[in-house]
N, C-alpha and C positions, 0 to 999 in steps of 0.2 A: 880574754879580752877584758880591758876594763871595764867597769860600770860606768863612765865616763863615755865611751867609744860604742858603748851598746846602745844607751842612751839618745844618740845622736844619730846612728844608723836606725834607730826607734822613729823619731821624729821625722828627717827624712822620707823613712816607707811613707809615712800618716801624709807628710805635705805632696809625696810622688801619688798615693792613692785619691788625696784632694783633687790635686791639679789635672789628674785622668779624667775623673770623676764629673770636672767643672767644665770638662771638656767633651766631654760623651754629653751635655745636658745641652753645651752651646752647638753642639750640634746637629742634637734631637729639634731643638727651637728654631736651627737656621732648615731645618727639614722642615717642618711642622709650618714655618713661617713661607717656606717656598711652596709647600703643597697648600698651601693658603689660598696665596696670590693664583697658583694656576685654577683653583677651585672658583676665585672671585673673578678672575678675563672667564673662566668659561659660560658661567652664568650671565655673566654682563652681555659678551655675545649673543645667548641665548634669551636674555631681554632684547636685546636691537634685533634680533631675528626674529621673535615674535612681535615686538613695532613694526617691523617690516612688512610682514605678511599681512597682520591686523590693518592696516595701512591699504595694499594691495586690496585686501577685500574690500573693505569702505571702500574705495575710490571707484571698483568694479559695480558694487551697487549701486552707488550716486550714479556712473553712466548709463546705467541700463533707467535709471530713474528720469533721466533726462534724454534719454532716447538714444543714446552716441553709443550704438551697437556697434558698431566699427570698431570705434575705440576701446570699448569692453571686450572684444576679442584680442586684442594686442598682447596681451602678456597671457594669453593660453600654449600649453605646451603643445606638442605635437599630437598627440594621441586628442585632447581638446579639440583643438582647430579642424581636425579631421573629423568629428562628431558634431558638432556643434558651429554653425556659420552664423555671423551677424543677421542675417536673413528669418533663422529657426530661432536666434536668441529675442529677435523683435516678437516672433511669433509668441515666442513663452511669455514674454513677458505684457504682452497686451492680455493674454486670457488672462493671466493671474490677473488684472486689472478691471476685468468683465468679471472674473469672480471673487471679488475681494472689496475692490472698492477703486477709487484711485488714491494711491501710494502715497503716504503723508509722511513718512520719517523712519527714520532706521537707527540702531543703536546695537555696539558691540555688547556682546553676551559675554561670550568667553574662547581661548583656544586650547583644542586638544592635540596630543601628538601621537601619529599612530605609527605602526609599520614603517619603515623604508625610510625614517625622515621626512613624513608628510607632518603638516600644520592643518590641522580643521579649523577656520573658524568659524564660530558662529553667529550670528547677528539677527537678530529679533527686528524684523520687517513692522512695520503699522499701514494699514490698510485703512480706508473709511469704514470698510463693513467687518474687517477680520485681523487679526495678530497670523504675520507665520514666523519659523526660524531658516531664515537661510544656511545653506552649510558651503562656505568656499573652501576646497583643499587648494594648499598650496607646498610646492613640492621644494626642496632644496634650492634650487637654482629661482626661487619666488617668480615661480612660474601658475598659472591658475589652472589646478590637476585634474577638477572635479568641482558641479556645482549642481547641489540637489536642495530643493525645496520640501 
């Protein structure tokens, strides 16, 4: 072969190995740039799903704060609503009242996630005479799973 002809079948390999090369990278990036995006909807989800719940609990404290035990039971799940009636919820929450003080304000703390897809949150109660932390679970379907003082 000539030196001529080797030369150029030379060059070729080099721009065929570039052009693979440039193409293996644009496609690690359109990988890397897709598992991206699915990494940042997940989280973002996962921010508006802990709004949500955080949300759901404030607003169950404020009822109970304002009496509308009715209402405070409305988004409890099944297994809730069966332990726990508007009736035992007024009860708890007048003693905590007689033993605390009467209820001046509340403030989210933080949320945990445990087991099954539950949401803990927790919310630091103020009392006239005492601080507690509420703990509301709330479960996938921001349903109110559990609620321990």
């Amino acid at each position: 072969m000539s030196k001529f002809l080797k030369g150029a079948i030379l060059i070729l390999a080099i721009f065929s190995l570039a052009a693979c090369n440039q193409a293996e990278d644009t496609a690690e990036d359109e990988t890397d740039s897709t598992e991206q995006q699915v990494e940042e909807e997940s989280g973002e989800k996962e921010i508006q799903e802990d709004e949500e719940s955080i949300a759901l609990a404030e607003n169950f404290i404020e009822q109970l704060s304002q009496g509308q035990y009715e209402e405070a039971t409305d988004k409890f799940d099944q297994t809730m609503s069966e332990q726990l009636g508007a009736a035992e919820l007024q009860e708890l929450w007048e003693s905590l009242e007689v033993q605390m003080g009467e209820f001046i304000d509340y403030e989210y703390n933080k949320t945990e996630t445990i087991d099954g897809g539950y949401q803990v949150i927790l919310i630091h109660g103020v009392f006239n005479d005492a601080d507690i932390m509420f703990q509301v679970t709330v479960n996938e379907n921001l349903e109110i799973a559990g609620f321990y003082i």
